[in-house]
N, C-alpha and C positions, 0 to 999 in steps of 0.2 A: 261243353258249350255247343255242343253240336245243336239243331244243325245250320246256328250261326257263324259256326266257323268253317264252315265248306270249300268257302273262297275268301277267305281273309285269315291272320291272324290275329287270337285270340284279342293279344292288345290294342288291338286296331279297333275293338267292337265301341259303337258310340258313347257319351253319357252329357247327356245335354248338349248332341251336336258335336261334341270330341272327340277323337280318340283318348282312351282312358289312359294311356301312355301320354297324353300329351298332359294331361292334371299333374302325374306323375314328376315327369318332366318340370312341369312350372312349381309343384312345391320342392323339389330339389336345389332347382335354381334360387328360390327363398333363402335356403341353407345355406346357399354361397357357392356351389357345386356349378364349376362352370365348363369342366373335360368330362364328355362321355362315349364309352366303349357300349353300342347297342352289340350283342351278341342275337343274331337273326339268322332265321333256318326256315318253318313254315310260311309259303306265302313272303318271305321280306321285300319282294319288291313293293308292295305296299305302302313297308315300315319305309324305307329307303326312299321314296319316290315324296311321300309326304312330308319327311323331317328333313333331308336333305342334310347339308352341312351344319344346320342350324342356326344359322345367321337369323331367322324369323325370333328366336328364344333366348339371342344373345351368349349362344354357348357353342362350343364347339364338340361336335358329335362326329364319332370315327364308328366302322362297321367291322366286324367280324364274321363268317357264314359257319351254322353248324352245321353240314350236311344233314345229317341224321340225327334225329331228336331222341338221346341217349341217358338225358336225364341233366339236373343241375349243373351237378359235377364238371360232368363231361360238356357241358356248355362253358364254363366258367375255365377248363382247361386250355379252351382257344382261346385264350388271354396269356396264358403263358408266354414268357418273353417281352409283353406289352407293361406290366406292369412293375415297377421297383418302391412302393411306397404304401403303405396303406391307402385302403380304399374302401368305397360302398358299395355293396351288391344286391340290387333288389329286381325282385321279378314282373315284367311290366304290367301286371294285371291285378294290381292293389292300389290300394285309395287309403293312402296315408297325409298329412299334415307336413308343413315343414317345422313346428317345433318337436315333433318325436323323432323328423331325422338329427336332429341339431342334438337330441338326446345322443342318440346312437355315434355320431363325430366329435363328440366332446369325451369319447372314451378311449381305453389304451389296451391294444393289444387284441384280441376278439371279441368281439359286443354281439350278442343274437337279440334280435327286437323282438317280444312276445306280446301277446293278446290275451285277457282273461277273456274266456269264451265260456257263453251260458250253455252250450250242449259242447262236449265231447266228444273224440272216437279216439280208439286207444292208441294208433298210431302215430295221432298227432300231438301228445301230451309231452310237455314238457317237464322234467325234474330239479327243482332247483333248489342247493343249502344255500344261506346267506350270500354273497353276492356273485355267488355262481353255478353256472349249466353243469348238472353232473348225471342226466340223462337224457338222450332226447328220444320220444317214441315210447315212452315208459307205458308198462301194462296200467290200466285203468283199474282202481282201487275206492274202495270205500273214503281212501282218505287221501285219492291222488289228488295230483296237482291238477288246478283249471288253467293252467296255462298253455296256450297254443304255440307252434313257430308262425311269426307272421313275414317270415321268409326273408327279412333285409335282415344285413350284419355289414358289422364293420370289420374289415380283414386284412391281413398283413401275405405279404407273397410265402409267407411258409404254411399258407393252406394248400402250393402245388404238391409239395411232398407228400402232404396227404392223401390228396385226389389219386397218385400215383398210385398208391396201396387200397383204394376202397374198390371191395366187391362189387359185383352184379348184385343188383336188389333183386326182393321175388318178382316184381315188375318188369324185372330186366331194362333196368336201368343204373347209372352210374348217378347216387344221389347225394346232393351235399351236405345233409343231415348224419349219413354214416361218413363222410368222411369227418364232420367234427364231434361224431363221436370215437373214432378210431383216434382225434387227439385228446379228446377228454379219458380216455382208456390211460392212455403216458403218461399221465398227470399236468397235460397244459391247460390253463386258468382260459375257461373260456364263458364272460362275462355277461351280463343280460341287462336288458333297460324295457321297462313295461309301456307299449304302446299306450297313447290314449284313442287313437282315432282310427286302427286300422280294421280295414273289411276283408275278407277272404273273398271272392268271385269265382266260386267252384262250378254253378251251374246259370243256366241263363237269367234266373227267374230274379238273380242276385242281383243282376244287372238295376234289376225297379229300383232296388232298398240305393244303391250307390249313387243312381240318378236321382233319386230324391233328396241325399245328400247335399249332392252339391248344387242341385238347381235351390234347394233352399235359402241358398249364397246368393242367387240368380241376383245380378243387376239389368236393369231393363233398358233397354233401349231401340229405338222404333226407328228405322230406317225406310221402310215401306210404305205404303198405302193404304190409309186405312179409312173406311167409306163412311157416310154418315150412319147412325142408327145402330154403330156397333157397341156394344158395351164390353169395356175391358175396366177388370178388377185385379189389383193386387200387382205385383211383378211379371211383366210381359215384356219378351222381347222380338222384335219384327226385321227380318233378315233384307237385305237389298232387293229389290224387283217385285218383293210377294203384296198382293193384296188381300186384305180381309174385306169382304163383300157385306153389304147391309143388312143386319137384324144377326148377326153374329154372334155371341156370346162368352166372355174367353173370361175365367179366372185363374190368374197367376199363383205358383209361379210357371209359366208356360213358357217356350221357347219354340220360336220357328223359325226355319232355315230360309235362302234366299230362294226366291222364283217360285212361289208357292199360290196357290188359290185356296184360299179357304173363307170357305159359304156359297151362297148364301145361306142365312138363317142355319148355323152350326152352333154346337156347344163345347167348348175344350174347356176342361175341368183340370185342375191345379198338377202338378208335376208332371206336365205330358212335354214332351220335346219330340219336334217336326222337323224330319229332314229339309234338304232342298229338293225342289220341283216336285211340293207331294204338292196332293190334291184331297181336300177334306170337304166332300159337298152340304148340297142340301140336307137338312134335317138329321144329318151325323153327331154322335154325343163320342167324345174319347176324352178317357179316365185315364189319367196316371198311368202312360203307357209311351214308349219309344218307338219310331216311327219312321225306319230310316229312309233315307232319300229314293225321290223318283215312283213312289207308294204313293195308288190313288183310293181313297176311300168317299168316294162321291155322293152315293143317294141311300138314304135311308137306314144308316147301318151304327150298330154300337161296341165301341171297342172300350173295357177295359182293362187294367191291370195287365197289359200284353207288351209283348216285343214282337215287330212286324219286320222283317228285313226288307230289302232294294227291291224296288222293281216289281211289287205286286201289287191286285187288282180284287176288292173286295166289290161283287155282283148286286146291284141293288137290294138290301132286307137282306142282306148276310150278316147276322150279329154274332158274339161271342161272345159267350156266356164266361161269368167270372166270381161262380160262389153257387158253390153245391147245395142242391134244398135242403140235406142234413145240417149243415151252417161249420162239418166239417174241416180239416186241412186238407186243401187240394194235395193229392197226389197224383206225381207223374211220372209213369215209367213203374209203378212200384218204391218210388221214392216219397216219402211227406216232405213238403215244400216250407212247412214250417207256416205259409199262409192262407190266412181264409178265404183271402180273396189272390186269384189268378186265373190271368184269361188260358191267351194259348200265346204260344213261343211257334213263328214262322220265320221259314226261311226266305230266301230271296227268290222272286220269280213264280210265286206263287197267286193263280188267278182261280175266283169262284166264282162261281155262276149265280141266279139271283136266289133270294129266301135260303141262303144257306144256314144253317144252324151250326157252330163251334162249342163242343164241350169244352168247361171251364177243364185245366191243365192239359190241352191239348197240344201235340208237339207235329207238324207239317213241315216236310224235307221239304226243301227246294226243287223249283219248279213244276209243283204237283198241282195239277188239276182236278178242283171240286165241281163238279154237277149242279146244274138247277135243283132246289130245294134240298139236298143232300144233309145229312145231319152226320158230321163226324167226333169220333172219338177216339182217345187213348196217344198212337204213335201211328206217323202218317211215314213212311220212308221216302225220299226225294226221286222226284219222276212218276209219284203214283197218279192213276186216274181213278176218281170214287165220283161214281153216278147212281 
């Protein structure tokens, strides 16, 4: 997730204005789940600062710290002692449903939640005879399974004995997939329930497809300001203090955060969500793009299909380009994105100068400075200067 995750942890990353842990969080509570164990190590003053006790969510939320980020396993072992009963473990950076947890807690004994998934790797495959896990990780096969781990299970305290016995991965990590396969090796029944609704969030670009999700849920409601002359279509929501300025143009579903300026005469086109205290100016069009707080995009500039982090500064006529003239999959890094269309993935604290050009999948580290008229491409690393 880099290099959105520089100074935050992963599950802290927005989606429609939230922390994606906090969606998480609220379909749980659906299920009934009202005690929860965050296990926190990267960045958790964050997580801890924002979720607090949980009184805001109506549950009660306790902390564990994993020093060093060791793998599932070894997260889930700093629970030992805490726990005497069956329980739920999911990892906070999934965008599940509360009736597929309600699947997973209406089971007995070990449940693993899986995902048919339309591409594979062979790592992630799942093996499964009738109604149970009898490999996880299996080699990929003319005739294997599409089934993925989408990482939540329901578990009983004799997964510590497990933990106890599983090796170092080749990652060098302690992971909780070998340790239920070191009890599926024993012969313990460990059971399976097929997600309907879960997303994996491996890389940033994931972020779009899950904000669209849920903004597509979007309920609207206008707290703000909003001037004559502006046209709003569809699901729009308008955060406390922000005004939208006249001859504006917004179709929902859109979301904007509180203390916000946006226009005059702007376009925001359907799933874009705006932090707080951004600034979206004159003659700015923004697509389907995340936008997080304290980000001023002011004069003349077009942003789509992007994720923008905190705290930067797009220089009048800086566009970003978001669909390659071959009408190919953007690739980034070397990686297919899977989409046609993707802007560029920035970090926080990133300012450009004016008429900057951004190739479509382009990736800028935090706090790196672009040049008047500058045209960048490919992988920016944080702190660069490109003039």
């Amino acid at each position: 997730m880099l290099p959105l995750t520089y100074t935050r942890a992963k599950a802290m990353l927005p989606l429609a204005n939230k922390p994606m842990l906090e969606y998480l969080l609220i379909e749980l509570r659906k299920a009934g789940i009202e005690q929860f164990l965050f296990i926190v190590g990267y960045y958790s003053e964050g997580v801890r600062e924002y979720f607090g006790s949980g009184e805001r969510w109506r549950v009660r939320i306790e902390y564990v710290t994993q020093e060093r980020q060791l793998g599932t396993a070894d997260a889930l072992r700093r629970a030992q002692g805490l726990i005497d009963d069956k329980f739920l473990l999911s990892p906070g950076d999934v965008v599940v449903k509360g009736e597929d947890i309600l699947k997973l807690l209406n089971g007995d004994g070990f449940v693993m939640g899986l995902i048919k998934a339309e591409y594979i790797q062979g790592e992630a495959v799942v093996e499964v005879q009738g109604s149970r896990v009898v490999q996880i990780r299996a080699e990929v096969k003319e005739d294997a399974s599409n089934l993925v781990n989408a990482g939540i299970y329901l578990l009983t305290p004799d997964i510590f004995s497990a933990i106890l016995s599983t090796p170092l991965s080749p990652r060098g990590e302690y992971e909780l997939p070998d340790s239920l396969q070191l009890l599926i090796n024993q012969g313990y029944p460990i059971f399976y329930e097929i997600m309907s609704s879960g997303l994996d969030l491996s890389h940033p670009w994931d972020l779009l497809e899950a904000n669209e999700r849920i903004m597509a849920q979007l309920r609207p409601e206008n707290v703000g300001q909003i001037e004559e002359n502006v046209v709003i279509k569809g699901p729009v929501s308008v955060g406390r203090g922000t005004v939208i300025r006249s001859g504006s143009y917004v179709i929902g579903p859109v979301i904007i955060g509180e203390k916000c300026v946006i226009g005059p005469n702007c376009y925001i086109r359907g799933y874009t969500a705006i932090g707080d205290r951004c600034h979206i100016g004159s003659a700015v069009e923004v697509k389907n793009s995340i936008i997080m707080p304290s980000t001023r995009i002011p004069h003349h500039n077009y942003v789509g299909d992007s994720v923008i982090g905190e705290d930067c500064n797009l220089g009048a006529g800086a566009k970003i380009a978001n669909l390659r003239l071959d009408k190919k999959d953007v690739q980034v890094a070397g990686i297919n994105t899977g989409r046609q269309k993707l802007g560029a993935i920035i970090g926080n604290g990133v300012q450009t100068g004016i008429n900057v050009s951004i190739d479509a999948g382009c990736v800028i580290g935090n706090d790196s400075f672009i040049g008047p008229g500058a045209t960048v491409t490919g992988v920016v690393l944080p702190n660069s200067k490109i003039f």
